[in-house]
N, C-alpha and C positions, 0 to 999 in steps of 0.2 A: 383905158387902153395904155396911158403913158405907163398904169402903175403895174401892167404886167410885162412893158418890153425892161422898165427898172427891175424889175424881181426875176427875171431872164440873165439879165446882164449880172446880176450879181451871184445867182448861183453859179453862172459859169466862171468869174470871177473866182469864186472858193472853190469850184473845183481843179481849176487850173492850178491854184496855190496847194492843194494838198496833194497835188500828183507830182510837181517838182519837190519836195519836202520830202518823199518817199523815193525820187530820185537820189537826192544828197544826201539821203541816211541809207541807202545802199551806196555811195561812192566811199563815205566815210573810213570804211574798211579795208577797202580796197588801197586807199590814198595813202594810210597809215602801212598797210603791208609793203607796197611798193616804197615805202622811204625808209623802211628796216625795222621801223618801231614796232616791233609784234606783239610786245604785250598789252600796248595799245588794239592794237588790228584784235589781237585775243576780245578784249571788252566787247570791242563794235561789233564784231560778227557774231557775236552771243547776244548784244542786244538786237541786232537785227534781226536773225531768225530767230529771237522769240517772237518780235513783231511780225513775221511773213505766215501768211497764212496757210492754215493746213493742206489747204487743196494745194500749194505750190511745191510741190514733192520735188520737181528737177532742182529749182533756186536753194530749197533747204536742204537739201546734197550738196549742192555746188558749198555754200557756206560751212556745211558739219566737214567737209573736207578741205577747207578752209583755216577751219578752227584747227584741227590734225595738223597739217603745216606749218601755223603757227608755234603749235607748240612742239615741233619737230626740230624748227629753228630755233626756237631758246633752250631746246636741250632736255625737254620734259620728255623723257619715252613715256613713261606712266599713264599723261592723260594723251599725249599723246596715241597710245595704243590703243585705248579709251574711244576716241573719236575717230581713229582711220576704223575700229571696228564696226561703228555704226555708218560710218562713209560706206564700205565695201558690203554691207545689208542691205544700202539704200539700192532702189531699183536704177536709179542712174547714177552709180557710180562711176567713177573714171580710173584706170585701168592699174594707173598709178599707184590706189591706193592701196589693193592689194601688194604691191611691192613694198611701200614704203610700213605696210602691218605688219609683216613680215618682218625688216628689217629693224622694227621697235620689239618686236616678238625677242628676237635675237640678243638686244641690248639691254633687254631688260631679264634675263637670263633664260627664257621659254623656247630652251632651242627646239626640242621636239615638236612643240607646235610654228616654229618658224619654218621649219623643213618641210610641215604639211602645205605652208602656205607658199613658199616657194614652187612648189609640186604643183599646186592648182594655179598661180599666175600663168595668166594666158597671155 
């Protein structure tokens, strides 16, 4: 009896540690964009959502639009454009992103396609 309330206690144990550890490598990113370091925040948020799983479709929008920001702020339209693209496919995207494709569309010389997408920002 002891040796199954010990093997209770310990699996709960390890799962409690692998759910905070998944917590702090989700904050990782965040902590790094909020202090300006984006090419940092760039890294984390690519290694996070590689690690978030498939079925997490809202999370891995939030982050692929994430990623787009980041590289919006150090000045990259390229990949920039790159990732507000796949943001604004994603089925939860945020409303922003179609503004801000747009506006990399623009800087990166694709006015006729920036125009379209001006026209469908809702």
């Amino acid at each position: 009896m002891k040796r199954y309330i010990t093997l209770v206690i310990l699996l709960l144990f390890v799962l409690l540690q692998e759910t905070s550890a998944q917590k702090r490598r989700s904050e990782r990113p965040y902590d790094a964009y909020k202090a300006g370091e984006y090419f940092d925040a760039i890294d984390e948020f690519k290694n996070t959502y590689s690690k978030t799983k498939k079925g997490d479709k809202e999370l891995r929008a939030e982050y692929i639009f994430m990623i787009a920001e980041c590289y919006r702020l150090v000045n990259d339209p390229r990949n920039a454009e790159t990732w507000y693209k796949l943001a604004v496919k994603s089925s939860f995207s945020r409303p922003e992103a179609q503004f801000w494709l747009a506006s990399t569309l623009k800087k990166n010389g694709k006015y006729q396609q920036a125009i379209e997408e001006f026209r469908n920002y809702k």
